[in-house]
C-alpha positions in Angstrom: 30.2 -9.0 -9.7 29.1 -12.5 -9.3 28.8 -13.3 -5.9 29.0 -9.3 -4.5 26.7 -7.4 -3.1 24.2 -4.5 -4.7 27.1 -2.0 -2.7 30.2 -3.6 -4.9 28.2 -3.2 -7.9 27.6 0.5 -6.9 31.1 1.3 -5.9 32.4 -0.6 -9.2 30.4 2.1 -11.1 31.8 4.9 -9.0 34.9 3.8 -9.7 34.6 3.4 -13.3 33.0 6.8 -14.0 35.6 8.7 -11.4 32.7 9.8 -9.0 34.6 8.6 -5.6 36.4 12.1 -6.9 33.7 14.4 -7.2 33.1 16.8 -4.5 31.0 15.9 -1.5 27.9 17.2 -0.6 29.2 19.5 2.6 31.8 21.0 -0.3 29.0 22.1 -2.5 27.5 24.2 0.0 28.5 27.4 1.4 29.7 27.9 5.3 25.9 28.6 6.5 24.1 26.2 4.5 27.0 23.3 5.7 25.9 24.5 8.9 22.4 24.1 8.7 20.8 22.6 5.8 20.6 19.0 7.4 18.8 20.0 9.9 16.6 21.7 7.4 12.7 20.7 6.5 12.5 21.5 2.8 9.2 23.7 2.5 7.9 24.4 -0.5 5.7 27.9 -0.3 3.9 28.8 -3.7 2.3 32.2 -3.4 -0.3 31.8 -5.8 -1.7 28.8 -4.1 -3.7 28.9 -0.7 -1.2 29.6 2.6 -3.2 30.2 4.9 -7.5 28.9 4.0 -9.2 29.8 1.3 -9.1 33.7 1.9 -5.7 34.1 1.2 -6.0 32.6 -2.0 -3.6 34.9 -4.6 -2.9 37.1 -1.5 0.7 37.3 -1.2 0.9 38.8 2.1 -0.6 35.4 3.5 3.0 33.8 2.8 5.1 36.1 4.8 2.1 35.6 7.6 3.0 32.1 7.3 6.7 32.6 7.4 6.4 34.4 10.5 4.3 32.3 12.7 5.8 28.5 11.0 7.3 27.1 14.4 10.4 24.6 14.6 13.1 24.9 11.7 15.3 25.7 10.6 13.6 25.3 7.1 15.0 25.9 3.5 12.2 27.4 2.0 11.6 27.2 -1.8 9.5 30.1 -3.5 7.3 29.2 -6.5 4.9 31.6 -8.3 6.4 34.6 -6.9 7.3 36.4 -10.1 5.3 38.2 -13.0 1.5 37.2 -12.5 2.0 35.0 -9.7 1.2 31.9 -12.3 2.7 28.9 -11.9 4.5 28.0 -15.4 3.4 31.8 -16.7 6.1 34.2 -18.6 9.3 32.0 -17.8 11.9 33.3 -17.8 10.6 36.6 -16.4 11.6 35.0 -12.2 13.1 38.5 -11.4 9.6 40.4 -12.8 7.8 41.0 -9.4 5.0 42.2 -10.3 2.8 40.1 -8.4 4.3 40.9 -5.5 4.0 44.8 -6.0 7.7 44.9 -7.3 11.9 44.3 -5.7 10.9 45.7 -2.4 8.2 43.0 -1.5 10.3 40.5 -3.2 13.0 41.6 -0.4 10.8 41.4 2.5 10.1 38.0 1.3 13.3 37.0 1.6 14.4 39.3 4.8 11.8 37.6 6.6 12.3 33.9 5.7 16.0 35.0 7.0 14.5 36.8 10.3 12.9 33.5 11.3 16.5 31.8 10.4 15.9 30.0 7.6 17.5 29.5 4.3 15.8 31.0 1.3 16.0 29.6 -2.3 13.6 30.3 -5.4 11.9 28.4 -8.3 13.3 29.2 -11.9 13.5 27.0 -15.1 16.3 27.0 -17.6 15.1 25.0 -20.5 11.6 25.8 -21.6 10.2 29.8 -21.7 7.3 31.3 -22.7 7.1 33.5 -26.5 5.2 36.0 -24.6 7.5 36.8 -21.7 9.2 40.3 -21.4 13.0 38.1 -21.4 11.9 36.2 -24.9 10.7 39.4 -26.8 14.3 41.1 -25.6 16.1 38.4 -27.0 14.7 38.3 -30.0 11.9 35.7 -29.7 11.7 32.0 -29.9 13.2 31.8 -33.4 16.1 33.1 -32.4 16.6 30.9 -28.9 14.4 28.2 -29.3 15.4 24.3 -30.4 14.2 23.0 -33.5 13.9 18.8 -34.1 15.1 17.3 -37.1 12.5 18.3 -39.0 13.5 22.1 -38.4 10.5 22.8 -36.3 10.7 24.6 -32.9 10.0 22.2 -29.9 7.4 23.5 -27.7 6.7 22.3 -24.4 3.3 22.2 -22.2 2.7 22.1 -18.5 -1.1 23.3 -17.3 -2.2 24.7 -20.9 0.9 26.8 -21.1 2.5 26.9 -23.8 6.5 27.5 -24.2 9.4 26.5 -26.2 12.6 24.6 -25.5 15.5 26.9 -25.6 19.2 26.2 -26.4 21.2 27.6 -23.4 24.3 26.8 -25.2 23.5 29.7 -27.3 25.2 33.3 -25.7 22.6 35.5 -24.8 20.0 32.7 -23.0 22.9 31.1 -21.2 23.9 35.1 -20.1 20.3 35.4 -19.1 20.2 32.3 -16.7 23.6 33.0 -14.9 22.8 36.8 -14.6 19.6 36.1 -13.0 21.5 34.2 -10.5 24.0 36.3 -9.8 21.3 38.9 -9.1 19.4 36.4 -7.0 22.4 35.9 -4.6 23.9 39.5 -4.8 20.7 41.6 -5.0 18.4 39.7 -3.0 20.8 37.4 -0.9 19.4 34.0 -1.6 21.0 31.0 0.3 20.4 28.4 -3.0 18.0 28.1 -6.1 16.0 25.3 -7.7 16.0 25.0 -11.3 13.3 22.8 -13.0 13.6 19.9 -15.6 17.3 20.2 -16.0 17.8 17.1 -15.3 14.5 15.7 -17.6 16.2 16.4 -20.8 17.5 13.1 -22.3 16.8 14.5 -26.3 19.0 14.9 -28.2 18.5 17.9 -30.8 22.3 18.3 -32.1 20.7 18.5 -35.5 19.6 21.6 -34.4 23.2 23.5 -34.7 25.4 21.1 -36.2 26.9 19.7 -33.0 28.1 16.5 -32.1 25.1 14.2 -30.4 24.6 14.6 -27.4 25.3 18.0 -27.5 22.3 19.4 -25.9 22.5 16.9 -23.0 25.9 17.9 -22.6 25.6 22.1 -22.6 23.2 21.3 -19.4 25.7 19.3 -17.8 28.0 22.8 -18.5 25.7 24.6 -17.8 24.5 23.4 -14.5 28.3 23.5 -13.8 28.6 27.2 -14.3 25.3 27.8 -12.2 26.6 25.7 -9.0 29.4 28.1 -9.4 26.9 31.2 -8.7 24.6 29.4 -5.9 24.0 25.9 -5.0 21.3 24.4 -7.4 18.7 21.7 -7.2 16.6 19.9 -9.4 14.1 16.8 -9.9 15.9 13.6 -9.6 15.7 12.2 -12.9 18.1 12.2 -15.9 22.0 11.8 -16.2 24.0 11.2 -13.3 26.8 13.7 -14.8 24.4 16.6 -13.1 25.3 15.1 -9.6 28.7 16.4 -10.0 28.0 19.8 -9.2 24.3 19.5 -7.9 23.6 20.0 -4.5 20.0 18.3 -4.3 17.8 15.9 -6.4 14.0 16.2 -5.6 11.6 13.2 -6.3 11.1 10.9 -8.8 13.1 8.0 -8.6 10.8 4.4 -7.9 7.9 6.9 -7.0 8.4 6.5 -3.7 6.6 9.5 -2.2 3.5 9.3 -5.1 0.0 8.4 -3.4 -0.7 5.2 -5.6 2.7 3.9 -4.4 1.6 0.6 -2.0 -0.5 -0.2 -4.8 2.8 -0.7 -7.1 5.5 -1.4 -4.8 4.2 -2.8 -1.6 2.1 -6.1 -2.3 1.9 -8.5 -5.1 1.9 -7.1 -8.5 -0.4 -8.9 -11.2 1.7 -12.7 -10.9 1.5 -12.8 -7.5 5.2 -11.7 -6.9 5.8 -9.4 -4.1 8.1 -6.1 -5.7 11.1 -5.2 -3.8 11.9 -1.1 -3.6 16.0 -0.4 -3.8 17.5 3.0 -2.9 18.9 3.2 -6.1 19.9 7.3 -6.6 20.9 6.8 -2.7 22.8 4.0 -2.9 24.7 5.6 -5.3 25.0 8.9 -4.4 23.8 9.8 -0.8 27.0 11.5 -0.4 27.1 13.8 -2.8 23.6 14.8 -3.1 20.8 16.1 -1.0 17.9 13.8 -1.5 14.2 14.9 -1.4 10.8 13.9 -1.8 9.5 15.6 -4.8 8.5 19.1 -4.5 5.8 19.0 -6.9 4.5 16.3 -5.2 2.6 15.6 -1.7 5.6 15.6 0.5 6.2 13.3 3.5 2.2 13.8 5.1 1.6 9.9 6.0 3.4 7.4 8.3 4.1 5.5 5.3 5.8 8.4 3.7 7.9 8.6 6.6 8.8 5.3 7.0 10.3 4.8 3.0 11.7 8.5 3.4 13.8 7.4 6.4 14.6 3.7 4.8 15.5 5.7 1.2 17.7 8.1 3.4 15.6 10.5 2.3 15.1 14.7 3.6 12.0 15.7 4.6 9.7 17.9 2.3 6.1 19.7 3.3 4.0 21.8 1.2 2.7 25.3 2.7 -0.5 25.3 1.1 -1.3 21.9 2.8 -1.9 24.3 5.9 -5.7 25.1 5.3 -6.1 21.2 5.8 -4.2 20.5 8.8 -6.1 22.9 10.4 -9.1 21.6 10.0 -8.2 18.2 10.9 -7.2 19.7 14.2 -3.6 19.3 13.5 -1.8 22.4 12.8 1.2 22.8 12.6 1.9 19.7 14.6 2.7 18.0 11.4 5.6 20.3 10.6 6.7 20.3 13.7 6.7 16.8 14.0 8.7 16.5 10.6 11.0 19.2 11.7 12.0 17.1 15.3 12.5 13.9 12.4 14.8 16.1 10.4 16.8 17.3 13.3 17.1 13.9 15.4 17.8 11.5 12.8 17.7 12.7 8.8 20.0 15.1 9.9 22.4 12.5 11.2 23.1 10.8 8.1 22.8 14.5 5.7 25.9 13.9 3.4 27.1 10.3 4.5 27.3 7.7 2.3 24.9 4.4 2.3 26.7 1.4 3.2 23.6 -0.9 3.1 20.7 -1.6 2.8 18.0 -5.4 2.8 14.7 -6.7 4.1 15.0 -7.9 7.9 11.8 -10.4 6.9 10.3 -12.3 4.1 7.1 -10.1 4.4 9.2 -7.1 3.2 7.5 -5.6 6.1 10.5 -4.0 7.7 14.1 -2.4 6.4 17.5 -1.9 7.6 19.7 1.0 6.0 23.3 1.4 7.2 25.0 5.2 6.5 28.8 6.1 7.1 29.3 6.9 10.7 27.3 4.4 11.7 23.9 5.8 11.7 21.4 3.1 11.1 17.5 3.1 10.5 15.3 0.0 11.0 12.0 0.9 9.5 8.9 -0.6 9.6 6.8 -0.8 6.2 3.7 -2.2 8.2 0.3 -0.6 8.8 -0.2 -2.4 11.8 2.2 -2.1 15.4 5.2 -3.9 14.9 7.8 -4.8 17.5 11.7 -4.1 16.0 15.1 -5.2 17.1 17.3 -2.4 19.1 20.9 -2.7 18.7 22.7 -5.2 20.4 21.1 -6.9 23.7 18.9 -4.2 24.0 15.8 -6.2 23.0 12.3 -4.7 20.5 10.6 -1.9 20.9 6.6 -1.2 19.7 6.7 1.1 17.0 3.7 2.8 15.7 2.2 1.9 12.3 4.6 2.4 9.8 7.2 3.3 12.7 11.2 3.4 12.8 13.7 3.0 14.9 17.3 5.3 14.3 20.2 4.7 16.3 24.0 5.6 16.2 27.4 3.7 16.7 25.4 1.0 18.0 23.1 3.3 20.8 19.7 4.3 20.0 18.7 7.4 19.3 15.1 8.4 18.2 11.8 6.3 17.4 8.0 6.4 16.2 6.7 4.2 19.2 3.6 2.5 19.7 1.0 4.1 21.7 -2.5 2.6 22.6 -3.8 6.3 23.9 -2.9 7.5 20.7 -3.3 6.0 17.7 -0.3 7.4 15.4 2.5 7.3 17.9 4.4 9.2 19.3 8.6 10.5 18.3 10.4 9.6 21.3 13.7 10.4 22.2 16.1 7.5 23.7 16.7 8.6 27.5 18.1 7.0 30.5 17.9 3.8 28.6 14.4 4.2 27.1 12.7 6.2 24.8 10.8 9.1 26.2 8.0 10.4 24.2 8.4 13.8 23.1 5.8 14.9 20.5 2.4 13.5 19.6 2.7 12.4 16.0 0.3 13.5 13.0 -0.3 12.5 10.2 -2.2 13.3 7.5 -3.6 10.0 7.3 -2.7 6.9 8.7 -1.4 4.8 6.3 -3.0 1.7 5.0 -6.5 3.5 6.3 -6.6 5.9 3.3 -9.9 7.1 4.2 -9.1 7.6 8.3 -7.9 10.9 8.7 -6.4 11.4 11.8 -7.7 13.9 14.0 -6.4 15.2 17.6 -8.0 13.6 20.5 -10.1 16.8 22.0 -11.3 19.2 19.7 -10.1 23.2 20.3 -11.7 26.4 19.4 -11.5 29.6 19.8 -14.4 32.7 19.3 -13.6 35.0 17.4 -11.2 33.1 15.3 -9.7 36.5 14.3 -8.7 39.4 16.3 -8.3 43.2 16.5 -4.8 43.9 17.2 -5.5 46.7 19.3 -8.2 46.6 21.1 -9.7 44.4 24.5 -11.5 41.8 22.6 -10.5 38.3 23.7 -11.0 35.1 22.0 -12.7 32.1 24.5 -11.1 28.6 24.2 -13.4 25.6 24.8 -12.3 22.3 24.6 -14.5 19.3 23.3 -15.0 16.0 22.3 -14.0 15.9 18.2 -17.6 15.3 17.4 -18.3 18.7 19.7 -19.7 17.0 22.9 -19.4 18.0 26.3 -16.5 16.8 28.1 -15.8 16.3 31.9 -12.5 18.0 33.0 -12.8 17.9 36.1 -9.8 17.3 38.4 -7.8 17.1 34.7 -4.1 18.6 34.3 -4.5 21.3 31.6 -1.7 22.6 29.8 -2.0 25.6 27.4 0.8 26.0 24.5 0.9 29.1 22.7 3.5 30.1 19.2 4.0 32.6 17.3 5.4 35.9 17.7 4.7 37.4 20.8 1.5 39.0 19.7 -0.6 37.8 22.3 -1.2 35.8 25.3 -3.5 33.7 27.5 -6.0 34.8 29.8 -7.4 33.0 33.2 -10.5 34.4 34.7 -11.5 33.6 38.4 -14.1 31.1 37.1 -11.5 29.1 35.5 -12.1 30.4 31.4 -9.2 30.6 29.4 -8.8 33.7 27.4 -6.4 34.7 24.7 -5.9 38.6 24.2 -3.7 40.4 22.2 -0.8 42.1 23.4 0.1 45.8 24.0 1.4 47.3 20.5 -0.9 46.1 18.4 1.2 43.6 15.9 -0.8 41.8 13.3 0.0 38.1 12.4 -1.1 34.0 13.3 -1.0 32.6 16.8 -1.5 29.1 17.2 -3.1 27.2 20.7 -3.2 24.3 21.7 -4.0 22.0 25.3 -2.6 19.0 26.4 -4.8 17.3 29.1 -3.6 14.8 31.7 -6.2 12.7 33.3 -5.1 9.8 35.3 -1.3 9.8 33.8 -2.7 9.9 29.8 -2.1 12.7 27.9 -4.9 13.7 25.5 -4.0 16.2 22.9 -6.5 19.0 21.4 -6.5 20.3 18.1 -4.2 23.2 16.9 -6.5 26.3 16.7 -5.2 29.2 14.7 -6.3 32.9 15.6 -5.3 35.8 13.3 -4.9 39.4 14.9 -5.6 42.2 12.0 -5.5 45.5 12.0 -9.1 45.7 11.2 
């Protein structure tokens, strides 16, 4: 390949392994997800973690509270820690024991109500390591008779977070039975859209010895069965291992050139110890962007910083958010601007290039500072990987733009289409559509931090609140909203444009008194749940945005 480009290298190897043949991504999925799923955030809800601030710690009900008020979508939610004792890596395989959420029933309304707010539901479940003390291992006879054992004839055990388990051999009968019933019972019982099973793809042993088998004989019983469970439901994984899963998976999450992981402009972006400035490569997209969905890890932090934005979008990258990352966004005044936000970025331009294959990809400058990536269909992204303003080319003669820190610029068959832009007022930008020849703001950007100032958390320009923060649902008592500076002083408002936003179901609404105080009350009915407020005040032309308070209505 002398001479050729990266691309004629990838499509050599396509060629040579037959994978121009294998189905694409839109054929793995079934007529509602092919619908949908690229316009989908992937959120990641585990029940035993805090949804919704500290109280609701272990409280499962706090998840379908979430579910209910998340605004934006759709989103293919991802369960973890639902089954058994709501543990994260406890009792595997027991996924269909739901205890913790009081049994089937709960599990359904789960599931009925990540569907009600038209969303796609899939579950955590993992295939290759189980617990000895879990209901599924004692009625199959224990570890002894499922687990692997090394060369040495000892069973291999497995630890995540002090649990203990032991790697199984699903090429045996009754453990491969138990995996594909579940699955069957997952999408016929409980009617889930697609399920996530862990690690399948982060077995590269080879324990043949085990059974007499050829080698590579464990590697190859996942590849089968994966195959047989893509059959059932589509299936997604972590992105590591061999590229023979991609055949019949229908997402890869994380992993590959740590491009999501919080130590990552440490590694990749700057001089490593001789001074030479490290290059990141799409590799797994490059390759494969049109047969697989590609994700963020799901373990991991998800897309919460410009700079996580900026490689997602370059990497062609979906867009991934945690639920229990809601507590903090809260209290940083943000809310759920930050889903919202990555929802609008999923819709407008990750969406766009969902199942299309990467044509290209290079550095515009010598700084590294700022990417081009070409799809099929000709969507193109020029990002910017720098934490300061930086003006980029628009297609043809159209001339630069100012994007924000760390902004992007996505356009189509050669017209722009969607942006991070630049704006003095406010510091992280705002996503702006491209109308009438320009781009129009249409959401005040927030991230989590802005990258490159690891220690400046961004906060909304006014700060909101609202007393009582929680509610009776029936009954008169109001909540006042007061709007402040973020360090709580006074601020003028006079002759200023106020504009009240209210989600959620509709639960409650806002109040005006004669002397100008805003209110909100709960409606008639008495329905429990979250309703988030927010303000948007115009003085002189600018736009200043408040915090996102959040006001629960009980039925206390």
């Amino acid at each position: 390949m002398a001479g050729g480009t990266a691309f004629d290298l990838f499509a050599a190897y396509r060629a040579d392994n037959g994978m121009d043949s294998w189905r694409g991504l839109p054929e793995k999925l079934g007529p509602q997800l092919r619908t949908g799923l690229a316009d989908a955030v992937h959120l990641k809800v585990d029940l035993w973690q805090p949804t919704g601030g500290t109280w609701a710690t272990g409280r499962p009900e706090a998840a379908l509270e979430y579910l209910r008020a998340v605004p934006g979508g759709p989103y293919s939610v991802e369960l973890a820690s639902y089954y058994s004792d709501g543990q994260h890596d406890h009792h595997y395989p027991d996924f269909l024991t739901f205890d913790y959420l009081g049994g089937p029933a709960e599990f359904q309304r789960l599931i009925d109500t990540i569907h009600d707010g038209g969303h796609y539901a899939s579950a955590y479940t993992n295939p290759t390591w189980w617990h000895p003390d879990s209901r599924a291992v004692a009625e199959l006879g224990g570890v002894e008779r499922i687990g692997i054992r090394d060369g040495r004839g000892k069973l291999v055990t497995k630890t995540h977070t002090d649990n203990l388990g032991y790697l199984i051999g699903g090429w045996r009968k009754a453990p491969r039975a138990l995996i594909l019933d579940q699955l069957r019972t997952f999408r016929d019982t409980y009617g889930l859209d697609m399920m996530f099973q862990d690690e399948i793809a982060r077995r590269e042993y080879d324990y043949s010895a085990d059974f007499c088998a050829p080698p590579y004989a464990y590697g190859e019983e996942l590849v089968e069965q994966t195959a047989q469970s893509a059959a059932i439901l589509p299936i997604g994984t972590e992105g590591v291992g061999g590229d023979r899963l991609f055949q019949t998976l229908a997402s890869s999450l994380g992993f590959f050139l740590n491009t999501m992981q919080g130590d990552r402009a440490n590694t990749y972006d700057g001089p490593n110890r001789n001074g030479v400035v490290v290059q990141q490569w799409p590799l797994g997209t490059a390759v494969m962007h049109d047969k697989v969905a590609f994700y963020p890890h799901n373990l991991d932090r998800g897309v919460d910083t410009t700079e996580n934005l900026s490689w997602a979008l370059a990497f062609g990258l979906n867009l991934h958010y945690q639920a229990q990352h809601m507590e903090r966004d809260f209290r940083a005044g943000r809310g759920f601007e930050m889903l919202k936000g990555l929802s609008l970025v999923q819709r407008r331009v990750a969406g766009r290039y969902f199942g299309r294959r990467m044509t290209g990809f290079r550095y515009l400058t010598e700084d590294l500072k700022v990417s081009r990536t070409v799809f099929d269909g000709g969507v193109e992204i020029v990002a910017s990987h720098d934490i300061q303003p930086r003006a980029l080319p628009l297609p043809g003669t159209l001339g630069t733009v100012t994007v924000a820190p760390h902004g992007f610029v996505a356009s189509e068959h050669g017209t722009p289409t969607y942006a991070l832009i630049d704006d003095a007022h406010h510091r992280p930008g705002h996503l702006a559509r491209w109308t009438g020849g320009r781009f129009v703001p249409e959401l005040a950007w927030y991230p989590a931090d802005l990258a490159g100032y690891r220690s400046d958390t961004i906060h909304a320009d006014l700060r909101l609140t609202a007393t009582p923060a929680e509610l009776p649902a029936a009954g008169t008592t109001r909540a006042a909203l007061a709007l402040a500076a973020w360090d709580g002083a006074p601020v003028d408002l006079s002759g200023a444009d106020i504009e009240w936003e209210i989600e959620g179901r509709p639960i409650a609404h806002l109040v005006t008194d004669a002397d100008g105080s805003v209110w909100l009350a709960p409606d008639p009915g008495g329905a429990t749940g979250w309703v988030t407020v927010r303000a948007v005040v115009t003085r002189g032309g600018v736009p200043a945005y408040s915090g996102v308070e959040l006001v629960k209505l009980t039925d206390g």
